[in-house]
C-alpha positions as CSV (number, residue, x, y, z in Angstrom):
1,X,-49.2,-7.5,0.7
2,X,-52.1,-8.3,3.2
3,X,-52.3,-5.9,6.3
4,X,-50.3,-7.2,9.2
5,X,-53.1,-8.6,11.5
6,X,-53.2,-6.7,15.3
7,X,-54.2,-10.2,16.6
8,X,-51.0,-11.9,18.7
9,X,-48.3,-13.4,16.4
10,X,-45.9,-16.7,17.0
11,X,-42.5,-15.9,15.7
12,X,-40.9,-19.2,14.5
13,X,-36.7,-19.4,13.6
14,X,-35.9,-21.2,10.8
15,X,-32.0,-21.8,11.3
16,X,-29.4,-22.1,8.1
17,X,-28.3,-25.7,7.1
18,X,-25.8,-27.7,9.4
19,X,-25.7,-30.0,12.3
20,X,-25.6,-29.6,16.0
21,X,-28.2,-27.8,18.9
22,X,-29.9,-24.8,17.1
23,X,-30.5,-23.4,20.7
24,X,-26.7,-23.3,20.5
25,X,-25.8,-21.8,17.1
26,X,-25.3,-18.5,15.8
27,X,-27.5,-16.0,17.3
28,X,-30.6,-18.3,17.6
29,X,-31.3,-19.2,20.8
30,X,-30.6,-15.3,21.7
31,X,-33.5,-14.4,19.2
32,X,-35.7,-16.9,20.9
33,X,-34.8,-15.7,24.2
34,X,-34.6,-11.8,23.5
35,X,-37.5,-11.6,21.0
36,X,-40.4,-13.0,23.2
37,X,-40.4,-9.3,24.8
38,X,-41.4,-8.2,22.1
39,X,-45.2,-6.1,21.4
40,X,-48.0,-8.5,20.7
41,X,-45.5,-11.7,20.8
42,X,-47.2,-14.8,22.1
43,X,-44.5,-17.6,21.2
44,X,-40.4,-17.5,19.9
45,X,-40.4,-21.3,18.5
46,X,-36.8,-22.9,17.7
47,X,-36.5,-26.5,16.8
48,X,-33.5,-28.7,15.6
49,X,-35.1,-29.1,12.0
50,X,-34.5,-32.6,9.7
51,X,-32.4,-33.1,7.0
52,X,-30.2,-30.8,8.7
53,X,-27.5,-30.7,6.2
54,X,-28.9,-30.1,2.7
55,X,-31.8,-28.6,4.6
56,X,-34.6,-30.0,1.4
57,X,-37.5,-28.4,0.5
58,X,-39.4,-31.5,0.2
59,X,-38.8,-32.6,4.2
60,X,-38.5,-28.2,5.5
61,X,-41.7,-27.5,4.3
62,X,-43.8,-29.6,6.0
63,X,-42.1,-29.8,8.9
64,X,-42.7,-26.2,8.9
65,X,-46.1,-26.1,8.6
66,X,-47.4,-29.6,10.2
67,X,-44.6,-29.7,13.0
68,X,-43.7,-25.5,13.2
69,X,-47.8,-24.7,12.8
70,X,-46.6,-22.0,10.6
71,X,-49.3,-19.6,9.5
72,X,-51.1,-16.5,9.0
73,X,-50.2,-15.5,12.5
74,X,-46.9,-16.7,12.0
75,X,-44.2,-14.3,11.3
76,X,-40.8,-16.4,9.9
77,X,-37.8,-15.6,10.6
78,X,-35.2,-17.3,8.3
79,X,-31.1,-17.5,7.7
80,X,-29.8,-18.4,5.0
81,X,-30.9,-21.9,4.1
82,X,-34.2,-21.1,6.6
83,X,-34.5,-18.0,4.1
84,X,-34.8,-20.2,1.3
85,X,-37.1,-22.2,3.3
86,X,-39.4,-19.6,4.0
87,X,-39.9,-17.9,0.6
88,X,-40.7,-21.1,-0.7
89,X,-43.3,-21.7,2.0
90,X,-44.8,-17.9,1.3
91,X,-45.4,-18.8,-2.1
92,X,-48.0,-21.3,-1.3
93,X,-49.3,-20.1,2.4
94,X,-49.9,-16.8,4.1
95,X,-47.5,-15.8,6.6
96,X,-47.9,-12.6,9.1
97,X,-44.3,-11.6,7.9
98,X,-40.8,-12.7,6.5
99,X,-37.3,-11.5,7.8
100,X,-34.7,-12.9,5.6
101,X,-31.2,-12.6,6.8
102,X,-28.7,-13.8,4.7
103,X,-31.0,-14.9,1.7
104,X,-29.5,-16.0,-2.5
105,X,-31.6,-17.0,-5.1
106,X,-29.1,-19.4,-6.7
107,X,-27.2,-22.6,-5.3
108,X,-24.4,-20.7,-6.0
109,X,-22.5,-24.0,-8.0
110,X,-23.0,-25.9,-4.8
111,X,-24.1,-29.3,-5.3
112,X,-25.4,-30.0,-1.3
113,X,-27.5,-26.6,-2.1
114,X,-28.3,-27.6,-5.3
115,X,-29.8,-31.0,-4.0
116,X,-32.2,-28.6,-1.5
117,X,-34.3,-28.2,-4.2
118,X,-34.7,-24.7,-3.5
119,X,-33.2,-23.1,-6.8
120,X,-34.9,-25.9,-9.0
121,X,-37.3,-23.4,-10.5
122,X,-37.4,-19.3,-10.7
123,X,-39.0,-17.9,-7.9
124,X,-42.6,-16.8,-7.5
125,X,-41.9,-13.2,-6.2
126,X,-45.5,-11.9,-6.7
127,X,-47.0,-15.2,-4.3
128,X,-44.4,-14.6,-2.0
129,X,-45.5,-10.3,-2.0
130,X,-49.1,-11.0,-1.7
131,X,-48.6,-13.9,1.0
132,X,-46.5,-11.8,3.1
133,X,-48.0,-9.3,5.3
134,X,-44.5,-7.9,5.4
135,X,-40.9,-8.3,4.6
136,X,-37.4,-7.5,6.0
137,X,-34.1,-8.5,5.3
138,X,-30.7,-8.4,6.4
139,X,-27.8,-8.3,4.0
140,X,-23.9,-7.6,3.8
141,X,-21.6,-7.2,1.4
142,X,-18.5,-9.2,3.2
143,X,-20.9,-12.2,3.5
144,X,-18.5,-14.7,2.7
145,X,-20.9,-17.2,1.2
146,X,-23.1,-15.3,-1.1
147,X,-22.3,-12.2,-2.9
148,X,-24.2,-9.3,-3.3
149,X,-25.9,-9.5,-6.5
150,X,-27.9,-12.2,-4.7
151,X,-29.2,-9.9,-1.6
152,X,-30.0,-7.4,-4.3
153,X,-31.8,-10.1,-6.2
154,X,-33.9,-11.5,-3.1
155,X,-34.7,-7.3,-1.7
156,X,-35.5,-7.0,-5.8
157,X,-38.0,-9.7,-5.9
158,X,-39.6,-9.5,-2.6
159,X,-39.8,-5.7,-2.7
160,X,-38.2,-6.0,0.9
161,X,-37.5,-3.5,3.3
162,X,-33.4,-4.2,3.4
163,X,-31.0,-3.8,6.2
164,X,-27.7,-3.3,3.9
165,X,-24.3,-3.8,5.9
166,X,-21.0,-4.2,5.1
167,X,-19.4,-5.7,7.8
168,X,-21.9,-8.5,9.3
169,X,-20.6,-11.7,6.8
170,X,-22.8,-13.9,7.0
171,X,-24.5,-13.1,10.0
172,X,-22.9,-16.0,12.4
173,X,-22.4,-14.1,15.4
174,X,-24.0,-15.0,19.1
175,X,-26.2,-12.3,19.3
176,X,-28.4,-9.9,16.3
177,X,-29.5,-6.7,18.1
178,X,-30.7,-4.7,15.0
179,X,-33.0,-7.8,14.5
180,X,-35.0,-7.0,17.7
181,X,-34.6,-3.2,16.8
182,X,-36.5,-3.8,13.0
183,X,-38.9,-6.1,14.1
184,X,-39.7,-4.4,17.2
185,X,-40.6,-1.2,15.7
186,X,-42.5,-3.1,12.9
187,X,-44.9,-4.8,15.6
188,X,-44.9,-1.0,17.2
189,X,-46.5,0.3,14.1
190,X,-43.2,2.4,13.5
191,X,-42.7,2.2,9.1
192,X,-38.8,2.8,10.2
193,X,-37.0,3.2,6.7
194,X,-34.9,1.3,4.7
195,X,-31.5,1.5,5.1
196,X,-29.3,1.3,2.1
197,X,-25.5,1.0,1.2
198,X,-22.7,3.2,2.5
């Protein structure tokens, strides 16, 4: 993975698939409120993405990069579908870092996920390592949605630094301490360590 840059970073939240206000869902608009406090933060961006429903690859990734300016001073921060979203976009462009929360690798036998376009083709684990200047994720085994071969798959792949839980589902709730916790001590320089199954 390239060095994380000291330079200041834009955090951009790519939310999970689904309609309504982002600002208003899950613990989103907390993160873009709580997270611009954060060391060497210039920007928390959070916008109502397109194709909010099967959330595809082919309208998410541009948006994230023409519309989002994502970048190499861009750290993603992605939820399920928006986990998806942002390995994909780390395969082909540099990032300043990934946190996954709630990230698979298949569509699971669901046709809307399937249609994403996500899951079409395996994954390209060692583009997504090298584009990455680093990578968290949040997983736990009660996530009602996606069971936990498929965190183990994504923190296998990715070489991720994994945030194992077994009690957060699928990571819906209004607010995400830890998050701020990780990150922050990542941006602090602090390695922290990796946290694995009770």
């Amino acid at each position: 993975m390239p060095s994380t840059s000291t330079a200041a970073h834009r955090l951009v939240i790519v939310p999970g698939n689904g309609g309504g206000d982002v600002t208003q869902a899950n613990w989103y608009g907390w993160a873009q409120r709580s997270l611009a406090s954060l060391p060497g933060i210039e920007e928390v961006l959070l916008q109502n993405m397109p194709d909010p429903y099967t959330a595809r690859e082919s309208i998410w990734l541009p948006f994230m990069k023409e519309k989002l300016k994502c970048d190499a001073s861009t750290i993603i921060i992605g939820h399920s579908s928006g986990a998806e979203a942002a390995m994909r976009f780390a395969e082909t462009n540099r990032v300043a870092g990934l946190v996954l929360v709630s990230a698979c690798v298949t569509d699971l036998g669901n046709a809307n996920e399937r249609a994403s376009g996500y899951y079409s083709r395996p994954w390209g684990w060692e583009r997504i390592k090298n584009n990455a200047g680093f990578i968290i994720q949040f997983g736990s085994s009660d996530d009602p949605f996606i069971p936990w071969n498929e965190h183990q798959a994504v923190h296998e792949g990715t070489g991720s630094e994994l945030y194992a839980s077994d009690s957060e589902g699928h990571y819906m709730t209004v607010d995400f301490p830890l998050l701020k916790k990780v990150l922050g001590a990542k941006l602090s320089g602090d390695p922290g360590k990796k946290k694995e199954m009770e």
